[in-house]
Structure formats: structure tokens, C-alpha cells
OpenMM code with the backbone's topology and positions (N, CA, C; nanometers):
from openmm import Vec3, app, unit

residues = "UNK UNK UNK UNK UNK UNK UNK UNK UNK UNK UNK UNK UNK UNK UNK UNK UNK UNK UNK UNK UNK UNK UNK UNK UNK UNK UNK UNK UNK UNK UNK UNK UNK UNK UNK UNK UNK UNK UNK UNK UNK UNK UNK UNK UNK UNK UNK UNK UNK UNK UNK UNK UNK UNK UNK UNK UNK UNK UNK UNK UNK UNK UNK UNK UNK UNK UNK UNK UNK UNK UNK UNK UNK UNK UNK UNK UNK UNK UNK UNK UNK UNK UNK UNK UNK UNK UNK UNK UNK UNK UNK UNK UNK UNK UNK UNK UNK UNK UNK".split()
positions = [
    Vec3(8.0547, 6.4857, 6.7948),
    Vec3(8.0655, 6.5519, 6.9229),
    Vec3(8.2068, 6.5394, 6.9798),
    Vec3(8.2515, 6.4224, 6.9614),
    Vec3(8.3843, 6.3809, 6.9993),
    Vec3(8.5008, 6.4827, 6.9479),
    Vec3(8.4660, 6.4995, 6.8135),
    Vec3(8.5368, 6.6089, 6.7269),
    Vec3(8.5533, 6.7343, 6.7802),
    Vec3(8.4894, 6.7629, 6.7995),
    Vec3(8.4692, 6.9587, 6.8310),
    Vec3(8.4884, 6.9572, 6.9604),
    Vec3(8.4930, 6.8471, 7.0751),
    Vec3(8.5574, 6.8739, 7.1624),
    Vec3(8.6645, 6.8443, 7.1986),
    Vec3(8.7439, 6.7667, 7.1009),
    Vec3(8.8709, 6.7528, 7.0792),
    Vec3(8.9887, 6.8471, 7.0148),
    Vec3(8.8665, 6.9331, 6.8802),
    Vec3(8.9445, 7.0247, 6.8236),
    Vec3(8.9209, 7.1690, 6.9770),
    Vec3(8.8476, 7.2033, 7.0561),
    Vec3(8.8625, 7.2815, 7.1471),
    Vec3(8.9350, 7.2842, 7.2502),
    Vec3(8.9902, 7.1451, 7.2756),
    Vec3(9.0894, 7.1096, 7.3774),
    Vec3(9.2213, 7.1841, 7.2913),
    Vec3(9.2625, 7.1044, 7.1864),
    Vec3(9.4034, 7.1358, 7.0706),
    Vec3(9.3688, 7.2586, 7.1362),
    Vec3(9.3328, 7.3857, 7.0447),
    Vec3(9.3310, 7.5157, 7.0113),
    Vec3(9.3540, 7.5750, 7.1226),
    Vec3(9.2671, 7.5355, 7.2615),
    Vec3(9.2771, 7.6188, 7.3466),
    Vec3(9.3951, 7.6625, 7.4098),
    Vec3(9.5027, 7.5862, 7.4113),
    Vec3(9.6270, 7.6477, 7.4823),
    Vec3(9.6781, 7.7605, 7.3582),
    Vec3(9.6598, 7.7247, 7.2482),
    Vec3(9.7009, 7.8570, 7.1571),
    Vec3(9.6373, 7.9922, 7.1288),
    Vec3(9.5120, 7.9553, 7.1304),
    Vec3(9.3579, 8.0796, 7.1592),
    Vec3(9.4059, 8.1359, 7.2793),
    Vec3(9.3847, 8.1074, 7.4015),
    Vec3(9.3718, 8.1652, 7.5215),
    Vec3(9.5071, 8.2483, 7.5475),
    Vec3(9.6140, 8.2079, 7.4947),
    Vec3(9.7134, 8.3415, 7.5182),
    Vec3(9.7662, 8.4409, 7.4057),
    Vec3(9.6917, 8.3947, 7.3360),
    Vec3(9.6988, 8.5140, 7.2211),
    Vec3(9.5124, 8.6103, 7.2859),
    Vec3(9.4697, 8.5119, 7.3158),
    Vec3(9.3179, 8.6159, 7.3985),
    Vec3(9.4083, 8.7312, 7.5080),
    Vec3(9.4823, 8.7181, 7.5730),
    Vec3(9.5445, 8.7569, 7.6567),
    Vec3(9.6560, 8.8409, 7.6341),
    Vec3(9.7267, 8.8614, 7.5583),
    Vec3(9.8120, 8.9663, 7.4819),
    Vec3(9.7743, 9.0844, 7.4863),
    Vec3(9.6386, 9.1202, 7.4762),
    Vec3(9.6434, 9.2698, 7.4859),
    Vec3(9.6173, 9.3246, 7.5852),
    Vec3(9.6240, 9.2762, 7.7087),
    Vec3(9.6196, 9.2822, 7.8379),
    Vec3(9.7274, 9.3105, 7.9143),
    Vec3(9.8565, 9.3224, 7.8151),
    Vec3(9.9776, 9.2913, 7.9112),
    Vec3(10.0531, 9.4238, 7.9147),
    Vec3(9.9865, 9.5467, 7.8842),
    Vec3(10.0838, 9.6251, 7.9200),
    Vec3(10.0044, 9.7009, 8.0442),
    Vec3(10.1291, 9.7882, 8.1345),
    Vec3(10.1100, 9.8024, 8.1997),
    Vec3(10.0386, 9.9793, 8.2858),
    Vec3(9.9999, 10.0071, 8.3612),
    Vec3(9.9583, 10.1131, 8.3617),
    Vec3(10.0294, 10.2370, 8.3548),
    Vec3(9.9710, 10.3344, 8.2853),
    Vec3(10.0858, 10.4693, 8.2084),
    Vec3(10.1831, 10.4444, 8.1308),
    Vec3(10.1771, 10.3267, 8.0619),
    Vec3(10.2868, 10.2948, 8.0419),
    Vec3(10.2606, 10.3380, 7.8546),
    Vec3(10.1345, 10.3178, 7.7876),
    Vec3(10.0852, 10.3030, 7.6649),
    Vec3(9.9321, 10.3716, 7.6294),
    Vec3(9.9099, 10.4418, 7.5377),
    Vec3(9.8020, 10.4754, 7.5216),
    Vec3(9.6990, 10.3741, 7.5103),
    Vec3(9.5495, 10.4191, 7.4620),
    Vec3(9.4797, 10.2892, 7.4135),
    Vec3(9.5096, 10.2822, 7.2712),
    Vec3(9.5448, 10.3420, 7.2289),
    Vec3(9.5914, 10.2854, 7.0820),
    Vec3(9.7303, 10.2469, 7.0551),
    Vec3(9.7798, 10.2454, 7.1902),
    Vec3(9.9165, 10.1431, 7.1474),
    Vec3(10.0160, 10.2168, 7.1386),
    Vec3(10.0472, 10.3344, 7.1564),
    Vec3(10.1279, 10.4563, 7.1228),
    Vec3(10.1950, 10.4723, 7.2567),
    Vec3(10.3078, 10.5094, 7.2923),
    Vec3(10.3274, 10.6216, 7.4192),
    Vec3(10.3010, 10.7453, 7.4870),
    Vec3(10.2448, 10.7521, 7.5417),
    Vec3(10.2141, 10.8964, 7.5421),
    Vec3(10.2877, 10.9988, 7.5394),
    Vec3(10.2171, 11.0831, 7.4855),
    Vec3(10.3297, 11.2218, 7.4173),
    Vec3(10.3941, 11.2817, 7.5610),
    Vec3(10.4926, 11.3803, 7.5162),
    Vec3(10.5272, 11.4773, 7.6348),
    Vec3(10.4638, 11.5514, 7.6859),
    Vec3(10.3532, 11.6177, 7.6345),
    Vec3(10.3001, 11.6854, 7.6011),
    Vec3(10.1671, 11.6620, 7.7043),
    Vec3(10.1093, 11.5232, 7.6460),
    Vec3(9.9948, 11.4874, 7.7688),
    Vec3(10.0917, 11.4604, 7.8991),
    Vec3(10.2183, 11.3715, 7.8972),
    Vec3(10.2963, 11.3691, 8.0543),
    Vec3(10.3073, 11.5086, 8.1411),
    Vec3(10.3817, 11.6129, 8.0800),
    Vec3(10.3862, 11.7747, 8.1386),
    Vec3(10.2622, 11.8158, 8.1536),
    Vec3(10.1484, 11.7747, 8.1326),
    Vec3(9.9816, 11.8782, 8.1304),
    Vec3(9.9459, 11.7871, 8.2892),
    Vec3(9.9931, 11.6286, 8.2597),
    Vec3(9.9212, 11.5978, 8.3743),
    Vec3(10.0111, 11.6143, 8.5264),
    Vec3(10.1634, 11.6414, 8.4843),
    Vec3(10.2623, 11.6850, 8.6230),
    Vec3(10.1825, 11.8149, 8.6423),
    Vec3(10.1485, 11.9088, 8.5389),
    Vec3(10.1482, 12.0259, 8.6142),
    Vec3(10.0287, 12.0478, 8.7107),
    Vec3(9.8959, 11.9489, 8.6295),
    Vec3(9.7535, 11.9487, 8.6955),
    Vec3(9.7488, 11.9098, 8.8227),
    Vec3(9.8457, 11.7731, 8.8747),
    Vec3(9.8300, 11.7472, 9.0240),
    Vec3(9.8499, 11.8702, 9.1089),
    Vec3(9.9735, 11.9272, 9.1145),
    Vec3(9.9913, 12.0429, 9.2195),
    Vec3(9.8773, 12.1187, 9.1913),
    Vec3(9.8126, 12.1648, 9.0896),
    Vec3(9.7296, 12.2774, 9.0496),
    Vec3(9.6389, 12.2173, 9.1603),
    Vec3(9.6035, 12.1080, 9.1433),
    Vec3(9.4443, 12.0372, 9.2254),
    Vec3(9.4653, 12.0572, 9.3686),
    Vec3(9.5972, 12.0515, 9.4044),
    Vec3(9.6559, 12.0325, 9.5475),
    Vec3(9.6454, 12.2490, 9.5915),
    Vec3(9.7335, 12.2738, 9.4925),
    Vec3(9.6714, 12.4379, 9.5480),
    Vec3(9.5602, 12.4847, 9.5467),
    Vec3(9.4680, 12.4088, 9.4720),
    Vec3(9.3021, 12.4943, 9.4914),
    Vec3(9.2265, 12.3803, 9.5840),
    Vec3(9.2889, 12.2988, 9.7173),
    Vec3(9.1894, 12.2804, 9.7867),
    Vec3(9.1853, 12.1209, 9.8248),
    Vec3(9.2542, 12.0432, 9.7166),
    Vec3(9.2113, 11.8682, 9.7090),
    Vec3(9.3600, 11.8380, 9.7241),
    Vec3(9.4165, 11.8363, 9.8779),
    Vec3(9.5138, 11.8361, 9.8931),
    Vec3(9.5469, 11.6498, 9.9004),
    Vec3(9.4451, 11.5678, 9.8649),
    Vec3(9.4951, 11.4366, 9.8202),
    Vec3(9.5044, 11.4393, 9.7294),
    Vec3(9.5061, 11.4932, 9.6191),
    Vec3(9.5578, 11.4659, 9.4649),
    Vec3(9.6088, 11.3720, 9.4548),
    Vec3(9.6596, 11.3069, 9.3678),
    Vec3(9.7645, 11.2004, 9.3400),
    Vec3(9.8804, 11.2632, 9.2548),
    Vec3(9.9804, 11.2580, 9.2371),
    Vec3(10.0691, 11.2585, 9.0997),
    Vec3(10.0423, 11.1616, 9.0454),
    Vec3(10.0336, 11.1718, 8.8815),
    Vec3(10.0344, 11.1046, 8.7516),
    Vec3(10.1363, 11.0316, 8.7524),
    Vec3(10.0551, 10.8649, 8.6871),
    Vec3(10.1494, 10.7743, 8.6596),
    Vec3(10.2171, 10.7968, 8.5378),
    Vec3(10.3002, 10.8261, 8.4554),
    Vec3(10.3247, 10.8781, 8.3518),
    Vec3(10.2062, 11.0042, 8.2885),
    Vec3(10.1288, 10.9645, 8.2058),
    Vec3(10.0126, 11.0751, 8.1284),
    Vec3(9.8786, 11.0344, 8.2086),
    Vec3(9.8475, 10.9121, 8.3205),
    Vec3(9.7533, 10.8740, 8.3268),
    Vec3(9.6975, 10.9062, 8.4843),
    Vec3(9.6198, 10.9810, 8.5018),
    Vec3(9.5994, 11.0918, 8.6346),
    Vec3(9.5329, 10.9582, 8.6941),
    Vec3(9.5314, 10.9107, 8.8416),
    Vec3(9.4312, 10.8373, 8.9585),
    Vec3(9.3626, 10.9130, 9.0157),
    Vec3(9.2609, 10.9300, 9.0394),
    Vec3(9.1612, 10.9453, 9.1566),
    Vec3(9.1457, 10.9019, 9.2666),
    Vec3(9.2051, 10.9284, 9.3812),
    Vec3(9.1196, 10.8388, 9.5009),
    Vec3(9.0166, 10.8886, 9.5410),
    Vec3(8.9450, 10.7149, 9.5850),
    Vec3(8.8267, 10.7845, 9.6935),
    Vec3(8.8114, 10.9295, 9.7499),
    Vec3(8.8864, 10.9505, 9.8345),
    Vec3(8.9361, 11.0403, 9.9024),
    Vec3(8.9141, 11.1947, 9.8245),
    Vec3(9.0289, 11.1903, 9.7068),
    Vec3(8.9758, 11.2884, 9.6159),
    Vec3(8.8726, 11.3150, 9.5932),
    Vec3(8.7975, 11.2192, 9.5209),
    Vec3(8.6852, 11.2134, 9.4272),
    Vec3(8.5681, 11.2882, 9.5294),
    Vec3(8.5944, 11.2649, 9.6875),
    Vec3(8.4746, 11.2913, 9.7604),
    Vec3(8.5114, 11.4198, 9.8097),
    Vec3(8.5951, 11.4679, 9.7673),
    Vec3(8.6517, 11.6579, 9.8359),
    Vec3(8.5333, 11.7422, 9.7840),
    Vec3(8.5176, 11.8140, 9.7940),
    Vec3(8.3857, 11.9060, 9.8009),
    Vec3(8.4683, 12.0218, 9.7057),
    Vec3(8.5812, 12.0274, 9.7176),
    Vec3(8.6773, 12.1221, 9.5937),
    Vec3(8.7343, 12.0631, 9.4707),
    Vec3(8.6619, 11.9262, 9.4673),
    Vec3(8.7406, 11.8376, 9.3477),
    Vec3(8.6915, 11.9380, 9.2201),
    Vec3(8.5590, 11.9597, 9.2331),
    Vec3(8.4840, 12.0441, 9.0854),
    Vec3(8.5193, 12.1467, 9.0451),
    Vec3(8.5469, 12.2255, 9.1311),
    Vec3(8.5928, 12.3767, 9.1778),
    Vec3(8.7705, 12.3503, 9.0963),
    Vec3(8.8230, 12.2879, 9.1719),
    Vec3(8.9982, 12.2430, 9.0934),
    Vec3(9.0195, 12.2275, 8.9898),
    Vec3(8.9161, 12.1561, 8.9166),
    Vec3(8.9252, 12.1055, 8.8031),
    Vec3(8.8757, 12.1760, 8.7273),
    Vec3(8.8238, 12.2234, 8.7185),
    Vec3(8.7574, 12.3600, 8.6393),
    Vec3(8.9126, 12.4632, 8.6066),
    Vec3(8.9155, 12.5272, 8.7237),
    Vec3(9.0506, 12.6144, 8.7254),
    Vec3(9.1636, 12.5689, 8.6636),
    Vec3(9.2166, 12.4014, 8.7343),
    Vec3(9.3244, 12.3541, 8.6773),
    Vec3(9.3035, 12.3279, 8.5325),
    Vec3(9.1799, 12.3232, 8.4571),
    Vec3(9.1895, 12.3204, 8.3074),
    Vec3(9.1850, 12.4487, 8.2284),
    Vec3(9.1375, 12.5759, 8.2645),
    Vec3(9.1121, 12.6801, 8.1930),
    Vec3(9.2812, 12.6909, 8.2285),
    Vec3(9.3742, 12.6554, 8.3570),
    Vec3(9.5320, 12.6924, 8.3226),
    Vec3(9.6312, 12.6464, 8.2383),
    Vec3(9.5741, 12.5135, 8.1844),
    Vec3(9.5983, 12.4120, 8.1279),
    Vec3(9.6023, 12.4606, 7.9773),
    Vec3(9.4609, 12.4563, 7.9281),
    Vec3(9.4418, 12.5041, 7.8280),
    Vec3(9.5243, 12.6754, 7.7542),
    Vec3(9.5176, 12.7699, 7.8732),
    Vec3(9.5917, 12.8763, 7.8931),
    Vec3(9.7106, 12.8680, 7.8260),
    Vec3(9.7636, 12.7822, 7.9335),
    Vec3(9.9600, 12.7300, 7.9150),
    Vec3(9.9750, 12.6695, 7.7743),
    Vec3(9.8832, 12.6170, 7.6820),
    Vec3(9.8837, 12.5388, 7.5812),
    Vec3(9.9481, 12.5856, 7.4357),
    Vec3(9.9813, 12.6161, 7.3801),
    Vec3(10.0284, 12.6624, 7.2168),
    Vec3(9.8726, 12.6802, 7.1966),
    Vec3(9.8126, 12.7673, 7.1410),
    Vec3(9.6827, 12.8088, 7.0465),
    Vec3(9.5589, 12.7892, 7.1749),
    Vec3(9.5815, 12.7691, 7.3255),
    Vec3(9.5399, 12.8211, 7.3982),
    Vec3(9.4471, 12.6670, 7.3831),
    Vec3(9.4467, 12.5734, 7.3460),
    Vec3(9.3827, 12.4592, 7.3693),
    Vec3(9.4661, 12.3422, 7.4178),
] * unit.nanometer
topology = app.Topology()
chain = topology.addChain("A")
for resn in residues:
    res = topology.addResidue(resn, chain)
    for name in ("N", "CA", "C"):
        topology.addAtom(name, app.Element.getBySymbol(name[0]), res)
């Protein structure tokens, strides 16, 4: 007994921040697979805020890099569904091969 809670004391300062490593980047900053995000998703999501803001959900947020926020606020607009609909068929539109 003495053992295994001795070898859990050792380990733990080396376990617990390698547990913690993949936690450390920061928001918009990285995909979930570890990548940056393309230009491609960054320009789709600059252009979507204003889009949301001209059809009605004039709290939109701008995008943290590729990664769009919601506020409260938004989320409860009664034109959030209505925006988003539109702002993606323009999206998709604007796209190379229309996707």
C-alpha cells in the first residue's frame, strides 16, 4: 500500500502537466485537430457577421479568427434563424463549386 502511494505521489507532478498540455491553446487561435485555420474558413466567418447584422441580429459578434461567438443576446433574437439561413445559402453562393 505504501508502494503505490508513493509511486502516485513521484509521477504525479510529471502526469498532471503533460494531462494539461492540450489545453493550452488559445481561442481561434487552432483548429481541433491542431491545424490553423485556413483563410478560407477566417474570410467565410468575417463575411457572415455583417451578413447576420444586415438581416436583423444586430448583436452579432465578429469572429475570433475562424471561430464565430454567440451571445445570449444573439442566440435569443427572433431573426437569429431567419440570418442564418440567408447568411449560408450567400456563403455557400460566394464559394468556388458553390459549396
Amino acid at each position: 500500500m505504501r508502494r503505490r502511494i508513493l509511486g502516485v505521489l513521484l509521477t504525479a507532478p510529471i502526469t498532471f502537466p503533460l494531462m494539461l498540455t492540450g489545453c493550452g491553446s488559445g481561442p481561434g487561435k487552432q483548429t481541433a485537430a491542431g491545424a490553423p485555420p485556413s483563410a478560407d474558413a477566417q474570410d467565410k466567418a468575417l463575411k457572415f457577421a455583417p451578413c447576420m447584422r444586415d438581416n436583423g441580429v444586430e448583436s452579432y459578434s465578429d469572429p475570433e479568427g475562424s471561430m464565430m461567438r454567440i451571445t445570449q443576446e444573439a442566440a435569443e433574437d427572433p431573426d437569429l434563424k431567419s440570418g442564418e439561413e440567408k447568411c449560408q445559402k450567400e456563403s455557400a453562393a460566394a464559394s468556388p463549386g458553390g459549396s
